[in-house]
C-alpha positions as CSV (number, residue, x, y, z in Angstrom):
1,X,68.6,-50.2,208.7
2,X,65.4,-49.0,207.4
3,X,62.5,-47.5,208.8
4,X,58.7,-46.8,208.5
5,X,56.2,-45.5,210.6
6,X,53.0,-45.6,210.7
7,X,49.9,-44.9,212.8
8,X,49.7,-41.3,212.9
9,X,45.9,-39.7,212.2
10,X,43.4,-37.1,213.7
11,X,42.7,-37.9,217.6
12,X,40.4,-35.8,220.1
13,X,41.9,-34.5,223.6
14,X,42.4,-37.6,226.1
15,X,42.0,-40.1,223.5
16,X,45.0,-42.6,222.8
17,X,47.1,-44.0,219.7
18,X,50.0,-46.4,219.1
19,X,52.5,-45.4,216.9
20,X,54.4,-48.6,214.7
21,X,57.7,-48.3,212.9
22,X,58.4,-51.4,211.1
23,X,62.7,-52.0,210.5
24,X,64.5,-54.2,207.3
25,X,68.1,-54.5,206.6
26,X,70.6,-54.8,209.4
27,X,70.1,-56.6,212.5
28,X,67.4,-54.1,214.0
29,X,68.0,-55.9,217.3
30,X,71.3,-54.4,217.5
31,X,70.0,-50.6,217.7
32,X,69.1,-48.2,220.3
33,X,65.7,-46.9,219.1
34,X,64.0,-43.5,219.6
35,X,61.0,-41.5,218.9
36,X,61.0,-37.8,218.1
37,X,58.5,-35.5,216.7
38,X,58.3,-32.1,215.5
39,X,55.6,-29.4,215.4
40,X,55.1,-26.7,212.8
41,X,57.9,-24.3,213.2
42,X,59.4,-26.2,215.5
43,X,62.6,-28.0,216.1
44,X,62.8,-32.2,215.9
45,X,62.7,-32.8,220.2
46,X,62.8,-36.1,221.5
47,X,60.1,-37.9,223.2
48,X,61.3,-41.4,223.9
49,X,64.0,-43.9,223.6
50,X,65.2,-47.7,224.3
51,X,68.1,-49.8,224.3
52,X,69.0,-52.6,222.5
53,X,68.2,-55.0,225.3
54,X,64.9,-53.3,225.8
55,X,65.9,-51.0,229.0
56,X,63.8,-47.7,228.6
57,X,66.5,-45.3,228.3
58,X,63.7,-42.1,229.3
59,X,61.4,-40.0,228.0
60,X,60.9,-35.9,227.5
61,X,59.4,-34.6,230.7
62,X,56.5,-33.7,228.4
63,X,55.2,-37.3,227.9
64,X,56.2,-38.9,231.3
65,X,53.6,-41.3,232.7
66,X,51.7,-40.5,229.2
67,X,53.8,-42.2,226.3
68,X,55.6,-45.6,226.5
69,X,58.2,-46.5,224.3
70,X,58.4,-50.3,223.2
71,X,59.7,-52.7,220.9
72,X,59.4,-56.6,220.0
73,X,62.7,-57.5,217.6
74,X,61.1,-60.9,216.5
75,X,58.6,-58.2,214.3
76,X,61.6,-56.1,214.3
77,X,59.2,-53.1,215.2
78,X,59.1,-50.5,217.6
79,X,56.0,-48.6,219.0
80,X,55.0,-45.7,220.5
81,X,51.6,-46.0,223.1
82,X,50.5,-42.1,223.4
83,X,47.6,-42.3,226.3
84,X,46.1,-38.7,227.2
85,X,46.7,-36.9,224.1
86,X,47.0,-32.9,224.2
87,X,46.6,-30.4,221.6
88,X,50.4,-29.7,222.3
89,X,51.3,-33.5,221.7
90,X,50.6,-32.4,217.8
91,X,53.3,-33.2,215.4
92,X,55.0,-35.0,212.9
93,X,56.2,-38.1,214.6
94,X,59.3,-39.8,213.5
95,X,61.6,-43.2,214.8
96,X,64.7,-43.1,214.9
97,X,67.3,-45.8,215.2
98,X,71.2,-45.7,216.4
99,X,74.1,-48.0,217.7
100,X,75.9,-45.6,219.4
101,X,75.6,-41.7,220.8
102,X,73.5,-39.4,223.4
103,X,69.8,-40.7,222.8
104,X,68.6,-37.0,222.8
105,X,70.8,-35.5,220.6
106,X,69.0,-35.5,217.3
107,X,72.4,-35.4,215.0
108,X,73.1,-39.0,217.3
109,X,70.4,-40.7,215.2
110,X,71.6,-42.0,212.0
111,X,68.6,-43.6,210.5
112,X,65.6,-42.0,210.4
113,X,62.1,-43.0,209.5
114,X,60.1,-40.9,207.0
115,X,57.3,-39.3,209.9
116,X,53.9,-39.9,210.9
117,X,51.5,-37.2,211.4
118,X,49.7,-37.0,214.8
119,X,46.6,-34.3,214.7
120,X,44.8,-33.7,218.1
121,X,41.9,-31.6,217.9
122,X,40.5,-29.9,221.0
């Protein structure tokens, strides 16, 4: 499967954004699908992910109540709603895709989109 996200951009504190990754190739339906992002200097951390059937599977304690992880396999897309944006939220955001494997383990994910950039200015 392939992935591309989109929707990143420069956001003020508070202010929201929705994240898109569109899939082709394999049967997108079939994967698990995640959301992980990574700052400048930083290690890739993970931020949200979903089952197959569309059960949440959880989110970093970071974005709890904040971010909410959805997908709508007739578009075979995925999205990422980010409500409350911090400064810390910054990042490069990436989806992620898998059929099998710990959802927060990045080496889990086998298909990777290329990143969005998030910016939140103060």
């Amino acid at each position: 499967v392939q992935l591309q996200a989109s929707g990143g951009g420069l956001v003020q504190t508070g202010d929201f954004r929705r994240l898109s990754c569109s899939a082709s190739g394999r049967a997108f339906r079939n994967y698990s699908v995640g959301w992980f992002r990574q700052a400048p200097g930083k290690e890739r951390e993970f931020v949200a992910a979903m089952r197959y059937s569309g059960e949440t599977i959880g989110y970093a304690d970071s974005v709890k109540g904040r971010f909410a992880i959805s997908r709508d396999n007739t578009k075979n897309t995925m999205y990422l709603q980010m409500d409350s944006l911090k400064p810390e939220d910054a990042a490069v955001y990436y989806c992620a895709a898998q059929l099998a494997g710990s959802p927060e383990v990045v080496g889990h994910w086998g298909y990777w989109g290329q990143g969005t950039q998030v910016t939140v200015s103060s």
